[in-house]
N, C-alpha and C positions, 0 to 999 in steps of 0.2 A: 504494500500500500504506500503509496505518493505522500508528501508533505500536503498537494492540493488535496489528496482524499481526506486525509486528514482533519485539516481546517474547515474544509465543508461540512465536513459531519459531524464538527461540533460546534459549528456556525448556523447550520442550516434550522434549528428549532427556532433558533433566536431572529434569525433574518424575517421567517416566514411569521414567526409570532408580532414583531414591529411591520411588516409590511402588512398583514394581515387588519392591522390597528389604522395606519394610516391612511390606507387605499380602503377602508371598509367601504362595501356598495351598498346600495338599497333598491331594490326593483323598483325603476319607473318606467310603465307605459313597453313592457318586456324587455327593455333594457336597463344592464347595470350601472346605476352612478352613484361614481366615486364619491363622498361627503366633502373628501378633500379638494377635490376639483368646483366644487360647489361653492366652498371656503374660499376660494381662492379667486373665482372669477365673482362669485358675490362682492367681493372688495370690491373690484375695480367698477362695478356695476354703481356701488355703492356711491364710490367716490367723484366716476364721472358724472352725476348724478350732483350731489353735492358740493363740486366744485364748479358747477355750472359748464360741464363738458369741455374742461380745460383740456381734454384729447384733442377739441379739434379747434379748437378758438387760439388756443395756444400754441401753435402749429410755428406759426410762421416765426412769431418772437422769440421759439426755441431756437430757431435756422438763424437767428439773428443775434443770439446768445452764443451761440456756439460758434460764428466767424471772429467772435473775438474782440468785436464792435463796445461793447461795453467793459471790458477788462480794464485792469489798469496791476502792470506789473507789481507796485507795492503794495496788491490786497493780499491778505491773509491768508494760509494756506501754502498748501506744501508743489503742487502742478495746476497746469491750466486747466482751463473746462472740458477742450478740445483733449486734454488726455487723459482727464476721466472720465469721458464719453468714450472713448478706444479701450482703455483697464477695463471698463465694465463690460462695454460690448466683448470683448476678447472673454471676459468668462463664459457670457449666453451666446455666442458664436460659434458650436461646438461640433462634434459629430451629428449631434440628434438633428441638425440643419439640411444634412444628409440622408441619413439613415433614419430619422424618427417620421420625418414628412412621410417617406416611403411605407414604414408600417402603419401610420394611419390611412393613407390613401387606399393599402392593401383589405384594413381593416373596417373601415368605413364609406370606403367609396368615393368617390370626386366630392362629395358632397359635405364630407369632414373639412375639403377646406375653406369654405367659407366660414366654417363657425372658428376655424384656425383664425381665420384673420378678425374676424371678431373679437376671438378671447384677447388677441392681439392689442386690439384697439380699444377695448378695455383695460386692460394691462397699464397703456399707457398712462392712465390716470392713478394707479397704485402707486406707479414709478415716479410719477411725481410727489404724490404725498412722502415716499419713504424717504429719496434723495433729499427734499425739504427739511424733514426732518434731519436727516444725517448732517447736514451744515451746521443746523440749529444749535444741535445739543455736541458738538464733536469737543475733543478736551484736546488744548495744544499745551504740547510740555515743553519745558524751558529750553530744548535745544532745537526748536522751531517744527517736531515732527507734531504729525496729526493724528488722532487716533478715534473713530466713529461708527455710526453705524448702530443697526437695534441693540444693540448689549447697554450703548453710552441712551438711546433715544429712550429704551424702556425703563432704564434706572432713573434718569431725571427726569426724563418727560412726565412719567407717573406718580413722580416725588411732588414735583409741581402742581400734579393733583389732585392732592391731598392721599397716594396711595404706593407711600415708598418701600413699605414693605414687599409687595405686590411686585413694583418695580423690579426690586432688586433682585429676587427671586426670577424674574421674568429674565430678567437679564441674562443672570446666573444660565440657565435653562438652556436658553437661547447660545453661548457661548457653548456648554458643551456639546451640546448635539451638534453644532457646524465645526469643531475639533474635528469631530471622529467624522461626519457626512461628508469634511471635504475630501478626506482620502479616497471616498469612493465615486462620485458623480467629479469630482473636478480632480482627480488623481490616475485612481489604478483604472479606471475604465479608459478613459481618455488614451492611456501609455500603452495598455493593452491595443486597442483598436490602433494606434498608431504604428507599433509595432507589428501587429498582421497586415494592416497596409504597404509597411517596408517590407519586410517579405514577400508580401505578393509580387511587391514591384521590384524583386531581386530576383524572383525564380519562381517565388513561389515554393514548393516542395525541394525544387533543385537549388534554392536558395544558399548561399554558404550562412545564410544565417536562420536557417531554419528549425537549427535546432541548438541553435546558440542566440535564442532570445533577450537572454539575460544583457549578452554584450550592447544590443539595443536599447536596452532599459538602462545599464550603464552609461551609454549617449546622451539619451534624453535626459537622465536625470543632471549629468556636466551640464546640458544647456540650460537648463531649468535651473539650475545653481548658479552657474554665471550670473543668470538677471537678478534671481529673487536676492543673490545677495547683497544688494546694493538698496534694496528698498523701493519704495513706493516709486520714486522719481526714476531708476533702471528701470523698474516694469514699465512706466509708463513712458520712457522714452524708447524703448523696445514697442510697445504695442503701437506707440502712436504714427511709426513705421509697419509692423507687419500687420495691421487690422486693416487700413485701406488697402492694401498690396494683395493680400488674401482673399478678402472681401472682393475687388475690382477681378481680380483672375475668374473668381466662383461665379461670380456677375455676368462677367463678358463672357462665357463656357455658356450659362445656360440663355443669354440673349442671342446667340448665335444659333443656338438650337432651335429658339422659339422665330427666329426670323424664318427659316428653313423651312420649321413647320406653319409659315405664319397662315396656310389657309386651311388649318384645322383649331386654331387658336378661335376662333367663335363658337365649334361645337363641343370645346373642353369648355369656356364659358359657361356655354348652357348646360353643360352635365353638372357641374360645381353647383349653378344655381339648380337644377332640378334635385340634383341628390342629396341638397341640401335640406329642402321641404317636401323629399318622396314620403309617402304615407306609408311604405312598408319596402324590406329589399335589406339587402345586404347590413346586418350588423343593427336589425332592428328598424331601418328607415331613418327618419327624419331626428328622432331620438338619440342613435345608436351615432347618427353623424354626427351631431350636437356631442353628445357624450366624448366622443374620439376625437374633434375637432378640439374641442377645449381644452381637455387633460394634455395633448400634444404640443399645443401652445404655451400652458401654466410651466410645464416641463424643459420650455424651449429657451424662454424670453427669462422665469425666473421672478415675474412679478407677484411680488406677495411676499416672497421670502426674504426680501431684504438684504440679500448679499450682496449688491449693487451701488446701495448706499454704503457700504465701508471703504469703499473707493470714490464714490462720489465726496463723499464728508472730507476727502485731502484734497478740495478744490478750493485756486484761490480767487475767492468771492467774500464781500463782507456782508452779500445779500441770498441769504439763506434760499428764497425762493426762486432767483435766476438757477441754482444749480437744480430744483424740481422741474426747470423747465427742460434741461440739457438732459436728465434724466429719462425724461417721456420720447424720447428720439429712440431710445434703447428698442421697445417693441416694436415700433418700428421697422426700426432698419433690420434686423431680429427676424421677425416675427413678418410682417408685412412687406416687405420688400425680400427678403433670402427663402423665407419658407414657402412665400405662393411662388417665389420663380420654379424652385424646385419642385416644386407640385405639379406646375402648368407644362413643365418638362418633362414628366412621368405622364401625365395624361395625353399629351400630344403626339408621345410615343410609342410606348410599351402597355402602357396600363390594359389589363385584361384582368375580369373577375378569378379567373381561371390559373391564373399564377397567385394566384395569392392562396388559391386553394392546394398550390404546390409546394407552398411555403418557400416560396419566392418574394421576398421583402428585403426591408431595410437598405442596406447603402449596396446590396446585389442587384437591388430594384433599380435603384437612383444610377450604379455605373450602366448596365444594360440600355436604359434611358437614354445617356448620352451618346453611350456607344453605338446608338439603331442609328443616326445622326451622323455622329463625329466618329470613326473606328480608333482614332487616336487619342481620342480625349480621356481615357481612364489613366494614363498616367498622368497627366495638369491633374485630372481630376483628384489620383491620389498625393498629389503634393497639395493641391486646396487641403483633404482633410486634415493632413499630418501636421498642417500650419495651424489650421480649427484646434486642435487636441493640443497642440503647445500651446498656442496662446489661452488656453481656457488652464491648460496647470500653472502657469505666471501667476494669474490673475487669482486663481484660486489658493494659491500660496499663501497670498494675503491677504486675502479671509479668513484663513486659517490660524494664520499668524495672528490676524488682532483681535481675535475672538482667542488665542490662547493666552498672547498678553492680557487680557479685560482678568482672565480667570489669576494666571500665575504672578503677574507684576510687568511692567517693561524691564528691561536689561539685556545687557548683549548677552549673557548664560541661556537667557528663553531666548531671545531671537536666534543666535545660532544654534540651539537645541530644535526647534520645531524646524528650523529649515532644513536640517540634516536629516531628521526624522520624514521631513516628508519626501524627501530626494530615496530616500530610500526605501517609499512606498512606491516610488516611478518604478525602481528595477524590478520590484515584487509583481507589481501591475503587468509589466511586459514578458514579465518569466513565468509567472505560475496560472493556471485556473483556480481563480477563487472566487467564484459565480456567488458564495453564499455569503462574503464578506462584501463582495461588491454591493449587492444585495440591502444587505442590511444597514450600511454608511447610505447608500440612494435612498432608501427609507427616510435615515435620521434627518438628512439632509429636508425634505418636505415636511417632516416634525416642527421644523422650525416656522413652519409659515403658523402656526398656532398660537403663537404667543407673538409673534409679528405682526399678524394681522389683528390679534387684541389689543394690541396699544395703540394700532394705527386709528381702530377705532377710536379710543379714549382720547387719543388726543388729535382728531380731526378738527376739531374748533381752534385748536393753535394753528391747522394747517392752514386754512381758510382765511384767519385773521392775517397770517403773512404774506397770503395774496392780496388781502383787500390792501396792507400799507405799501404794496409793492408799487412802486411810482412808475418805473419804466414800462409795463405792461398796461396799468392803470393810463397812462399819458398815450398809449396808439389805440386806445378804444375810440 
């Protein structure tokens, strides 16, 4: 028996016992939905609602925020806006932009992704409250670094409400579930998929590194050390290069596709909308697309969890609510512009109910796609993901990082303890199968939207208030 058998089979009660909690369903209308996916698109429902649909009224002032137009090099704060718009995007940029579109499409039908860009466009408005928040409440220490995010928004924010117990607890909470969750959605899965990527794109089976994984995972984890260790300002002048350059490749790949296919691009259209509100069909109908459309999205962009804001909060702004506005660009770009291209490329191509019933999905579905099209695009294609997967361990690095500090203290002992520690869940990631730990960190990781999204509620009335004194948004009305 293997080290992977091993740790599966003594991971696997606990994974399935936490995933089992988190993901709990409830039969509606013969389809299953997630509570948590419910929790999560309810925010954003909630808040573009309550913030007077700052998703789409706020649009432009975002694009106006993030040229830089309003900066001024001595505000406070550790990078510009424009690079913690790239830090964040580089975490929710990831495989699943690939591979997750594809198994909802497989799972739901063309018709999931509308409600995809929906939960999307939704989303946006969470992403604004949380990023708001993260400015607000972020604690700058005497050697000018930042450190923010729900751990710092739930303990004072909720202090301020007369409920610091509560807070701190909240916090507490929150800190360690995204410890342990970032090893596995922003670490070992990431380094895993990245690593069978290089492989495939070295031989494959004949690969000389096919069964010398580990040496990979040794790579990745040197690059990934390189940046994180310099801190917020390396990752962020790292990302603020490979997030356009990645993005723009993944972009141009599938607009070249969709030009090609451009005269089936009206009746993937009308399949999206029809499959959207079919009364019955594949994965339940109109329900089942809804249902897969949203969870694919909450899963994609990240909105609700807050991990977004710990990077936004090291922006230098002294107005807390321009950075919620640079924030809501996230799903966006995310979510509404990467995951319907990806979509509209899979349906203009390949999409058949019948592969999906082969168990033909994920980023097999998405290279196939480009490949009906391009016969040479699966290698760009697999350098776009392997760029996806690094940039998403960067940025998740320091997530991890300041939700350990909030727990253990700042010092260089913790900062270069977690950063070793997690470099050395990269090589783990790309060498072993460990399905049931990956598993269970993905879980913990969504955990967190629970007490994230309860403070956002509680303190919604601070978010609103900081729109209303916001003068530059206030003055282009």
């Amino acid at each position: 028996m293997g080290i992977d058998d091993v740790i599966n089979g003594a991971l696997q009660p606990l994974a399935e016992a936490v995933a089992g909690f988190i993901f709990f369903t409830v039969p509606v209308m013969g389809a299953d939905f997630p509570l948590i996916v419910g929790w999560l698109v309810g925010g954003g429902l909630f808040f573009t609602v309550y913030l007077g649909f700052i998703n789409v009224r706020g649009f432009r002032h975002a694009v106006r925020v993030i040229t830089g137009r309003l900066a001024d090099p001595d505000d406070p704060g550790e990078i510009s806006q424009f690079q913690a718009l790239t830090t964040a995007v580089s975490g929710t940029v990831g495989i699943g932009n690939i591979a997750g579109v594809a198994v909802a499409i497989s799972t739901g039908g063309p018709g999931a992704t509308f409600w995809l860009v929906a939960a999307g466009v939704l989303g946006m408005s969470t992403k604004f409250a949380e990023c708001t928040l993260g400015v607000l409440y972020r604690r700058t220490a005497a050697d000018g670094s930042v450190s923010g995010g729900p751990m710092h928004y739930l303990e004072r924010g909720l202090a301020e409400r007369g409920l610091p117990g509560l807070g701190r607890g909240l916090g507490i909470f929150y800190a360690c579930t995204m410890v342990v969750g970032c090893l596995g959605i922003g670490n070992m899965f990431q380094s895993n998929q990245a690593t069978a990527m290089f492989v495939d794109l070295t031989g494959g089976e004949a690969s000389p590194f096919a069964g010398a994984t580990w040496l990979v995972g040794l790579a990745l984890a040197g690059l990934v050390a390189v940046v994180i260790i310099g801190g917020i300002r390396s990752i962020a002048n790292t990302t603020v290069r490979l997030v356009p350059g990645m993005a723009l490749l993944y972009v141009a790949l599938a607009l070249l596709v969709l030009v090609l296919q451009a005269d089936r691009l009206p009746g993937a259209v009308a399949a999206i909308w029809q499959g959207a509100f079919a009364p019955e069909g594949i994965a339940g109908g109109m329900l089942g697309a809804l249902v897969i459309g949203f969870r694919r999205a909450a899963f994609s962009n990240e909105a609700g969890l807050g991990s977004a804001a710990i990077a936004h909060a090291t922006a230098r702004t002294p107005r807390p609510v321009s950075e919620g506005f640079v924030g809501l660009l996230e799903p966006f770009i995310d979510t509404v512009v990467i995951c319907t291209m990806t979509a509209l490329v899979i349906i203009t191509t390949v999409y058949d109910p019948a592969l999906a019933a082969a168990g033909v999905n994920g980023i097999e579905l998405t290279t196939r796609a480009f490949a009906s099209v391009l016969p040479w695009s699966p290698a760009p294609l697999a350098v776009a993901a392997m760029l996806f997967a690094y940039s998403t361990m960067i940025a998740w690095a320091y997530y991890g990082l300041k939700a350990f500090t909030y727990l253990a203290g700042d010092g260089r002992k913790q900062d270069i303890g977690f950063k070793t520690f997690f470099c050395l869940f990269v090589v783990v990631g790309a060498s072993l199968d460990l399905g049931a730990l990956v598993d269970l960190s993905d879980a913990l990781v969504f955990v967190v939207a629970l007490p994230n999204l309860l403070g956002l509620y509680v303190m919604a009335p601070v978010v609103k208030r900081e729109l209303a004194a916001y003068r530059p948004f206030q003055e282009e009305k």
